[in-house]
N, C-alpha and C positions, 0 to 999 in steps of 0.2 A: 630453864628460866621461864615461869608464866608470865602474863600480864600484871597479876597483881605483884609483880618486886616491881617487875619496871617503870609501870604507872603507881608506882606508893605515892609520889608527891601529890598524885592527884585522885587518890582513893575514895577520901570523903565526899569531894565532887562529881567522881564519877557515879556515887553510890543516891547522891542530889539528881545526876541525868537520867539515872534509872527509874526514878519515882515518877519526875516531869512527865519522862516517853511512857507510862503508864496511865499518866493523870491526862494526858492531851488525845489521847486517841480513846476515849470512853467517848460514844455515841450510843445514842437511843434504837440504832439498829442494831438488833444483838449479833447477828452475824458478823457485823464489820468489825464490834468492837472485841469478839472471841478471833479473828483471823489479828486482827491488828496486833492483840495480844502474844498472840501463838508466837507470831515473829518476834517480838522483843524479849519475850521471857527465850527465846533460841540461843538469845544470847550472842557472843563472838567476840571477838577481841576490842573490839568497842576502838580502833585502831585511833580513825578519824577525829571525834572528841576530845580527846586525852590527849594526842598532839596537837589540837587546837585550846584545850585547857592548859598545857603544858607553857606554851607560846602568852596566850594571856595572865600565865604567873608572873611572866616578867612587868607587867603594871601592877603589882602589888598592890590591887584596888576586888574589892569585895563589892558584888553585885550581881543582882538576880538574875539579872540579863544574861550576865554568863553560861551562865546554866541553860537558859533557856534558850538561848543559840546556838549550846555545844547538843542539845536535844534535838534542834534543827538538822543540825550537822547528821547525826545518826539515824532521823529522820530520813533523809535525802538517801540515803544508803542503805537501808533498807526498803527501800523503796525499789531502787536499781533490782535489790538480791529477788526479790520477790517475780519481778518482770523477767529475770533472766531465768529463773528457775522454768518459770512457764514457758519461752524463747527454747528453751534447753531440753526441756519435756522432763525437769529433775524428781525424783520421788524421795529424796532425802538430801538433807545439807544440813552437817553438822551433824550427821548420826540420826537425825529424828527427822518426821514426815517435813514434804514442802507443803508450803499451803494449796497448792493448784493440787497436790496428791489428795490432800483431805478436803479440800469443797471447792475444788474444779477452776479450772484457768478463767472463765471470767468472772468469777468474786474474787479471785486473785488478781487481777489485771485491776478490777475497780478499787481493789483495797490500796493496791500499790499509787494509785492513782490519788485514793485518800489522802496517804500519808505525802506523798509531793505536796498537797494543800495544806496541811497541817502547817505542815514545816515551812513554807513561802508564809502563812500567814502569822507564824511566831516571826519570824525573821521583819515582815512589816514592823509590828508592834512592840517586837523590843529590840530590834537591830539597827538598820542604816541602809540606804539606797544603796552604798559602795557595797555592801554584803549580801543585798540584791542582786545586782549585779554578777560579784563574783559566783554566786550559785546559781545562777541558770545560766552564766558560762558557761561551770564546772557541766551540767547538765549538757547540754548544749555537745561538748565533747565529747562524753561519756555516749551520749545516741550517735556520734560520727563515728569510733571508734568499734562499735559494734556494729554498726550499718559496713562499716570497709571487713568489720571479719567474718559478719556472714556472707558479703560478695565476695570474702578470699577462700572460704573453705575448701578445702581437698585441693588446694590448687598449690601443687610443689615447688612452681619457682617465686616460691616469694624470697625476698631479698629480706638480709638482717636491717635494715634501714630503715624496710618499713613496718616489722613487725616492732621496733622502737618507736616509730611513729604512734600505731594503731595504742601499743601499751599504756603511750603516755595520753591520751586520750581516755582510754577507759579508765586508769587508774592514777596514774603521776597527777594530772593535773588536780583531783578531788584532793588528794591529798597535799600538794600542793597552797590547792586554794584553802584546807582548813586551819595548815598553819600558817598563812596570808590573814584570813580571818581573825586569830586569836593574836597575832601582831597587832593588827589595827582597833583590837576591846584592849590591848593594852598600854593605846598610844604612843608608840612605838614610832622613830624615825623614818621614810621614805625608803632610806639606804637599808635599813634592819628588815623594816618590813619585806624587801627586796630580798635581803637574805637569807629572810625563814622561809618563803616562798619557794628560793633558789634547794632549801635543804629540803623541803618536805618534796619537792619536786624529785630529787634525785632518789631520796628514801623509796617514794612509791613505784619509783623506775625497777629499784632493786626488789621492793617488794613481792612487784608480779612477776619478775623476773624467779624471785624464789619459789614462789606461786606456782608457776609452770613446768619449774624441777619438778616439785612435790607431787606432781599428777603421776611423776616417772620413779618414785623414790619411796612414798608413803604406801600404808594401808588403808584399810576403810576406817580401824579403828582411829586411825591417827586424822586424817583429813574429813571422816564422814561422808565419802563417795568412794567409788573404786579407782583401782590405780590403771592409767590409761585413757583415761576418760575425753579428756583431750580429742588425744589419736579417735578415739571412735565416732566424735563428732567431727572430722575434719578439721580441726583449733590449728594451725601449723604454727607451736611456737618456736622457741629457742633451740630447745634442744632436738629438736625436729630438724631446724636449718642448720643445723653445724652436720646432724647426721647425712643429713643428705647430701653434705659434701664429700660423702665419705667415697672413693672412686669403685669399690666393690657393693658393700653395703646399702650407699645412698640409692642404686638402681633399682634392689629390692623392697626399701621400704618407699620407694616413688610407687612403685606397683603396688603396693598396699595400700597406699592415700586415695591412689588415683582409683581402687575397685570400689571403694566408699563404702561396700556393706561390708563389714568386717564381720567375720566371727571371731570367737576367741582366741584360736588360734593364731588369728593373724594380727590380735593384739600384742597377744605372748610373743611373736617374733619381734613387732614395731619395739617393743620395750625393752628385747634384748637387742637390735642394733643400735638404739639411742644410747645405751648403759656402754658397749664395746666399743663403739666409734668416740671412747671418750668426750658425751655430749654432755655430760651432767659437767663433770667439772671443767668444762668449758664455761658452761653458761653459767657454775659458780664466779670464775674467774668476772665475767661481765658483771651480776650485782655486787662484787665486791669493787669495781671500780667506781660503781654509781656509787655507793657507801662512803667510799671517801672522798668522794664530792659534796656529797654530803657533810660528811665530818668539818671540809675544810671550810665550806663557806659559812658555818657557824658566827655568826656578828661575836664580836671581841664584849660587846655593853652586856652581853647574859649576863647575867648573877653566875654564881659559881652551883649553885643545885640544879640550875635551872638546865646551863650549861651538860650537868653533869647527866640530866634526867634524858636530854637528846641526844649524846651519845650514847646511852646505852638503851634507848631505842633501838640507834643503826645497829648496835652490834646482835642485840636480840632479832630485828629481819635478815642478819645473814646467818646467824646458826637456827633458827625457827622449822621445825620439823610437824606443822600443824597449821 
């Protein structure tokens, strides 16, 4: 299942947020405005948008603004991918170069910089204070969440609690706030609003939850990085803390975190004690609970497509192999 069955309801709009994030970052500096580009025509599941386009179907009201906030929305997030690629020292996401690969980490750091402005200052002029707000929250967490995981790297005893903590920082809450966002464009009750927030909360929980299997599961073709990746940078996620419970196992790949320079071969073992100590479907088992918290706190007032278009969101972030 891609994105385009999932997001059908919201096809023609997403194919309206594509134009926008094209039309908003053309500047008279050619370089900013070919890096700006680089990253949107990259592409990706356009995740954040579409569940916040999704969430403002339920106001059955047509207006431009929508668009122009769900462009914010992918604005702000692309924005993140671009800083972490350079943070990360990445030379590919998504299969093709990063921008810091092709014209170096500070025209990438400034562009990323651009597109934060872009998008605060769409969100001024066709949003609302309260959606000010919620996005430089979402911001706000998303740099805590990454400040606590480069001070945790290579460090073994981290506890499941707090790598939920850190997750939903980086990720639960943007997603989170965008179906919070598309509630409130669609006037939506306090209590509902409450409840898409409560869903897309839980979704993004599972999302990077799957996210972080996939490091231990995928190929390069399938994710656009290599498999391990994680592990190489010191990342300790899920399937890392269940391994390292493991009472034979989790010793040796403690001493693998803890040498920090890996070679390959010490990748090749980290990735066959996370696979043996039964870590993946473990950490299946955890997004699949977040999933149906998900599911459940779904507002009863959806429309029945609308309804139908968020569940099978959830169900495409728990089988999602990409």
């Amino acid at each position: 299942m891609r994105n385009s069955s999932i997001f059908a309801m919201v096809t023609s709009d997403l194919a309206l947020v594509e134009a926008e994030l094209l039309s908003v970052i053309q500047t008279p500096v050619e370089m900013l405005t070919d890096i700006s580009a680089h990253l949107t025509k990259a592409g990706g599941k356009r995740l954040r948008p579409a569940l916040y386009l999704l969430c403002a179907k339920q106001g059955h009201i047509s207006d431009s603004n929508i668009i122009s906030v769900a462009a914010a929305i992918e604005l702000i997030h692309m924005a993140t991918l671009v800083h972490d690629d350079v943070i990360d020292s990445a030379a590919t996401r998504r299969g093709i170069a990063t921008a810091n690969a092709q014209w170096g980490n500070h025209a990438s750091v400034l562009s990323g910089d651009f597109l934060f402005a872009k998008a605060f200052s769409i969100v001024a002029s066709k949003g609302s204070n309260e959606i000010l707000r919620i996005l430089a929250d979402v911001i706000s967490s998303m740099c805590e969440g990454e400040i606590v995981q480069i001070k945790e790297s290579f460090n073994p005893d981290q506890q499941e609690a707090a790598y939920y903590d850190r997750i939903a920082k980086k990720t639960a809450d943007f997603i989170a706030g965008s179906a919070r966002i598309g509630a409130i464009m669609a006037g939506m009750s306090k209590q509902d609003i409450q409840a898409l927030h409560d869903y897309g909360y839980s979704l993004g929980m599972a999302f990077q939850i799957t996210d972080d299997i996939l490091d231990f599961t995928s190929s390069v073709e399938q994710l656009g990085k290599p498999a391990g990746n994680d592990l190489r940078q010191g990342i300790i996620t899920l399937p890392i803390i269940h391994a390292l419970r493991d009472p034979f196992a989790g010793r040796q790949l403690r001493e693998i975190i803890v040498r920090k320079r890996m070679d390959e071969a010490d990748i090749k073992q980290g990735l066959a004690i996370v696979h043996n100590a039964g870590s993946i479907e473990y950490s299946y088992k955890q997004a699949a609970r977040y999933l149906q918290q998900a599911r459940n706190v779904l507002p009863q007032s959806l429309d029945v497509a609308v309804r139908s278009a968020l569940l099978e969101v959830a169900d495409f972030v728990g089988k999602r192999n990409y």
